[in-house]
C-alpha positions in Angstrom: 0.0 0.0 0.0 1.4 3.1 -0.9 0.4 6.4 1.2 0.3 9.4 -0.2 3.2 12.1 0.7 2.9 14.2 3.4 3.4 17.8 2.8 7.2 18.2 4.6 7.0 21.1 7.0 10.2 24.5 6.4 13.5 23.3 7.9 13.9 25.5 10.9 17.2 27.1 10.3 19.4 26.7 13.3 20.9 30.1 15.0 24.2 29.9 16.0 24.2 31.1 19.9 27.4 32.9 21.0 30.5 30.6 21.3 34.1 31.0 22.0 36.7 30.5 19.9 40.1 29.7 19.6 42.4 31.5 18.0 45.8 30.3 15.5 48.7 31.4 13.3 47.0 33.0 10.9 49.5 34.2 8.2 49.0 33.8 4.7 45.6 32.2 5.4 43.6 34.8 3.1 46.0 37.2 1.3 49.0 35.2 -0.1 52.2 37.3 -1.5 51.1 36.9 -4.9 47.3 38.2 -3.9 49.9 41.2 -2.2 51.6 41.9 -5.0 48.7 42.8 -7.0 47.5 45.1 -4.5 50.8 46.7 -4.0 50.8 47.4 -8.0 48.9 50.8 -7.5 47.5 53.3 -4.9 44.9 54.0 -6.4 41.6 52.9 -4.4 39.7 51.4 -7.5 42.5 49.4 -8.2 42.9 48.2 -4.7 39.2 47.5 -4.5 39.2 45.7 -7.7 41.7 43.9 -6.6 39.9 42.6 -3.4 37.1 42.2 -5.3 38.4 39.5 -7.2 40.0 37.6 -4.3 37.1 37.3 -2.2 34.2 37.8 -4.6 33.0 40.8 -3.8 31.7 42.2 -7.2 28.4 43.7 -6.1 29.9 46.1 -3.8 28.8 49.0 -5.5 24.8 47.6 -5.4 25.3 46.1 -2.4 25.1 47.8 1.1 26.6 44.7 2.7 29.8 43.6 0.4 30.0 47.4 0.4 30.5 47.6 4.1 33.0 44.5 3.6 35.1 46.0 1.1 35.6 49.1 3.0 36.6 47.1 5.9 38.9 45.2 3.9 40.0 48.5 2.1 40.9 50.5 5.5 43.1 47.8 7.2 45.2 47.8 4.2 45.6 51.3 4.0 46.2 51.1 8.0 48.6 48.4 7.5 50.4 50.6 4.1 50.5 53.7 6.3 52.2 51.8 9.6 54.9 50.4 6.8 53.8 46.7 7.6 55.6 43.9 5.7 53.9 41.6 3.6 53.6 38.8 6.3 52.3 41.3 9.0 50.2 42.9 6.1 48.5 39.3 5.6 48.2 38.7 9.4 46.9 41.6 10.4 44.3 41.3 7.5 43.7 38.1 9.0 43.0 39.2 12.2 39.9 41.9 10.8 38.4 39.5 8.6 38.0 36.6 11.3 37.2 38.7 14.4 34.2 40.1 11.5 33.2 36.8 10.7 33.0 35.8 14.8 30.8 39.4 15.0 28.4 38.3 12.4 28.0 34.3 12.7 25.2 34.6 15.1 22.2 37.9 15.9 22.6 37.2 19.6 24.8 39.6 21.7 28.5 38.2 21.7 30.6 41.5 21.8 32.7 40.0 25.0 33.7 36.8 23.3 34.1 39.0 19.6 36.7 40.7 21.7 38.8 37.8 23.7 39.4 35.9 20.5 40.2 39.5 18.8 42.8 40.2 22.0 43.7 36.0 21.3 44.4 36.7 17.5 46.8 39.3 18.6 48.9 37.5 21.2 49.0 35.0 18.7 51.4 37.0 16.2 53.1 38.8 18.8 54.7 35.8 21.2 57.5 33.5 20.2 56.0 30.3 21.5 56.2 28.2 18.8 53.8 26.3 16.9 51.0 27.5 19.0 52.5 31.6 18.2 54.9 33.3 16.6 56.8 37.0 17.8 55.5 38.6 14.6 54.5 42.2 16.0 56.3 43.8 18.0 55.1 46.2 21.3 54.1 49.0 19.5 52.6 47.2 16.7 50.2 45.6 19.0 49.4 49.1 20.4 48.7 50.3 17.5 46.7 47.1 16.1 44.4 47.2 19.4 43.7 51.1 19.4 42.8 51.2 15.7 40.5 48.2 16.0 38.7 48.8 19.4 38.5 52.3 17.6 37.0 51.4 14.1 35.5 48.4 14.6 34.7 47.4 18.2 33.1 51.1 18.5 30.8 50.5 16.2 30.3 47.0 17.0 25.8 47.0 17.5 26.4 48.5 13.7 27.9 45.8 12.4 25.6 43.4 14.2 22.4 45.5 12.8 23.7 45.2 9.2 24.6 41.7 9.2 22.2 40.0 11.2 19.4 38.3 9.5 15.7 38.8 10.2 14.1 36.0 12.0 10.6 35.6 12.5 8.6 33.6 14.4 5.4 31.6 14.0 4.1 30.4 16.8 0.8 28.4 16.9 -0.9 26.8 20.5 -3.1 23.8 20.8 -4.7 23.4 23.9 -5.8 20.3 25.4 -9.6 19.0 25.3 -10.5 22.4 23.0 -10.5 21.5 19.6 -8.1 23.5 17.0 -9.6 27.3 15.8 -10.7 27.0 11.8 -9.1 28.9 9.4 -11.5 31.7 8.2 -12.9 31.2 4.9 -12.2 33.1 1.6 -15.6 33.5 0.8 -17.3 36.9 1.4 -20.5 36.0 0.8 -23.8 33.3 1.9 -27.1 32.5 1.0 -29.8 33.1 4.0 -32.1 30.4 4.9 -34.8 32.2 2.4 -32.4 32.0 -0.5 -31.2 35.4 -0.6 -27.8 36.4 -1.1 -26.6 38.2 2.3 -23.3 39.1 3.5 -21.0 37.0 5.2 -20.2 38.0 8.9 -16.5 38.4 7.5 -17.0 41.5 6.1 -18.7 44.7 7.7 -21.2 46.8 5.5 -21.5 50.5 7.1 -20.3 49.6 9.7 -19.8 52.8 12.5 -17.9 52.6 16.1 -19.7 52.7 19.0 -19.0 54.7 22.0 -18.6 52.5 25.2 -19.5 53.3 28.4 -18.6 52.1 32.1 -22.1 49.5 31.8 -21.0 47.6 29.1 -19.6 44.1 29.8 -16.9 43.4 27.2 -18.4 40.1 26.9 -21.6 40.7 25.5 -20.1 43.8 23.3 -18.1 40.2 21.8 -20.7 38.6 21.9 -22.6 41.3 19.9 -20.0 41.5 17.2 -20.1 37.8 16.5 -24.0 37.6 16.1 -25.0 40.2 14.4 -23.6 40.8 10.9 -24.0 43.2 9.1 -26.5 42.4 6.1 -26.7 43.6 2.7 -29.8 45.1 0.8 -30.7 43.4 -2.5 -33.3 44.3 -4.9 -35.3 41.2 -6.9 -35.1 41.1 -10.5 -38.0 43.0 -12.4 -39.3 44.5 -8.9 -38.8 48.0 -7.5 -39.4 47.4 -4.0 -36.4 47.0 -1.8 -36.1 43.8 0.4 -36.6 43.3 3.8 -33.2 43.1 6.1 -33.0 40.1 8.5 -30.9 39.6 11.7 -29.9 36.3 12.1 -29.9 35.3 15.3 -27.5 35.6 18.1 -25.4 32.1 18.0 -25.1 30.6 21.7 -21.7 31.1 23.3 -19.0 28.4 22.6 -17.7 26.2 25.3 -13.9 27.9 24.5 -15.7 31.2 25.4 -17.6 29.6 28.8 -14.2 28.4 29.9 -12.2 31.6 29.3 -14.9 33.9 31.3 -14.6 31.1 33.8 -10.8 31.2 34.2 -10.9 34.6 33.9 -13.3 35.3 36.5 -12.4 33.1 39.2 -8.4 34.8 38.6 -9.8 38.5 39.2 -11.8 36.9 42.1 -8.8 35.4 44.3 -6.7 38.6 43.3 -9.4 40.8 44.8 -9.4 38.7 47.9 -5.4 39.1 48.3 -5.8 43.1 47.8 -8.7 42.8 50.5 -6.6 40.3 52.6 -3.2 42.8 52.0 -5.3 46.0 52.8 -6.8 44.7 56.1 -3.3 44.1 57.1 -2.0 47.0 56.3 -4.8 48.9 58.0 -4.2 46.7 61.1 -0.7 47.4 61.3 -1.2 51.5 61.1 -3.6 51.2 64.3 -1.2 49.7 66.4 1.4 51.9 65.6 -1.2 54.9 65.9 -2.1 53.2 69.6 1.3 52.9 70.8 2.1 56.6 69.7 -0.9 57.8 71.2 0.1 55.7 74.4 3.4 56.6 74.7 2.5 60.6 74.2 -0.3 60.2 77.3 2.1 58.2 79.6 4.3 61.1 79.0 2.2 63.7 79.8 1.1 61.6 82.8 4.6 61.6 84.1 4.8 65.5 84.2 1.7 66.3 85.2 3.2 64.5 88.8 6.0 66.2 88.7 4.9 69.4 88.5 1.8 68.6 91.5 4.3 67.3 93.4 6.5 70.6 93.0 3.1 72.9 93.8 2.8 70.8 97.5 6.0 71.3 98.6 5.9 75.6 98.1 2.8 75.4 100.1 
């Protein structure tokens, strides 16, 4: 027996959550000395990007706002590194060391600006301590300096930007079944019914003049539901070869759903056990003030007690 296929429900696309990582020799691992040379041909910027553009396939960086953002990244550490008088294997390694600590900043939309910046500081020590094969001494004191003040100042200041224009938008769709109430139908395309007379009539769907009403501090939100779901708003139509206009019907108001009993129910015995904690709280509260109003009141009479002795005591003894 053969069944028939299922319809296969969208791959949820895993999010990367915010992960350390660790951090290696990273010289010639994306520019190698031949990638160098070309660059180094010219100082002109459109050959530079063009250049760039090539090696990492960045051709729509002129359309694109992201690969534009890329290529300027890519763009500016080379100048930094051209300016500082970098060789061609601190040139590649410092390169290196922008292009992964971006790829750590964008791999996942969640926060992670604290581990973006311990395997940036990681990167770093790895190039600049001889400790062979995990590092090598490839920058110097200074170098590093300058390495950590230009990228905390270019990139890790404007680190939530980076993370705006490279995170992906993810949306959720969340549905809830709840147990012993049977699954809400889908409303139904069509706009229109036929009336138990056989007259066309509009569908409850779709409102037909309809105006807002006011409410007021009597209405029960319940039955102003309640209204909205059982009376429609009907259309007026005219019989063919017949001048007089047709009599509007109300259909009558549909008895409330079981879903709807249980919700006031819920809802009702909640706001009833809260009011009895504010009551409960209240009375407490009230008790509380009265015995500290009592023992004031008592301790400002024993007081006056007290000297009103002392001072009858004092008018005896001048007699």
């Amino acid at each position: 027996m053969i069944l028939p296929d299922e319809p296969k429900a969208p791959e949820v696309p895993k999010i990367i959550q915010p992960r350390n990582h660790k951090a290696k020799v990273s010289v010639w691992a994306d520019l190698t000395v031949d990638d160098l040379d070309r660059i180094n041909e010219s100082l002109n910027a459109d050959h530079i990007k063009m250049v760039l553009a090539d090696i990492f396939h960045l051709d729509d960086h002129k359309s694109s706002l992201k690969t534009g953002i890329v290529m300027d990244l890519y763009y500016y550490t080379l100048q930094f590194a051209r300016e500082n008088r970098f060789s061609k294997e601190q040139t590649s390694a410092f390169f290196s060391i922008v292009k992964k600590t971006h790829e750590v900043c964008i791999e996942t939309p969640f926060g992670n600006l604290d581990e973006t910046f311990s395997y940036f500081k990681e990167l770093v020590l790895c190039h600049a301590v001889n400790r062979p094969p995990h590092s090598i001494e490839l920058f110097t004191a200074d170098q590093v300096r300058l390495i950590t003040e230009y990228t905390v100042n270019s990139y890790f200041r404007h680190f939530k930007m980076y993370k705006y224009a490279f995170t992906p938008m993810v949306r959720l769709d969340l549905s809830i079944n709840y147990i012993g109430i049977p699954p809400t139908p889908a409303p139904s395309e069509e706009t229109e019914r036929k009336s138990p007379d056989g007259k066309l009539r509009a569908s409850p769907m779709v409102s037909v003049d309809e105006t807002p009403r006011q409410l007021t501090a009597d209405d029960d939100i319940w039955d102003l539901a309640d209204e909205g779901e059982g009376e429609p708003a009907v259309d007026e139509t005219t019989a063919e070869g017949e001048g007089e206009q047709a009599e509007t019907e109300k259909t009558p108001e549909p008895e409330e759903s079981a879903a709807r009993k249980e919700l006031r129910g819920m809802i009702q015995t909640y706001l009833s056990e809260e009011i009895k904690k504010m009551k409960v709280s209240m009375d407490d509260q009230l008790k509380t003030t009265e015995e500290l109003l009592s023992k004031k009141l008592d301790v400002a009479e024993g007081g006056g007690a007290k000297k009103g002795g002392r001072n009858s005591a004092k008018g005896t003894k001048k007699k």
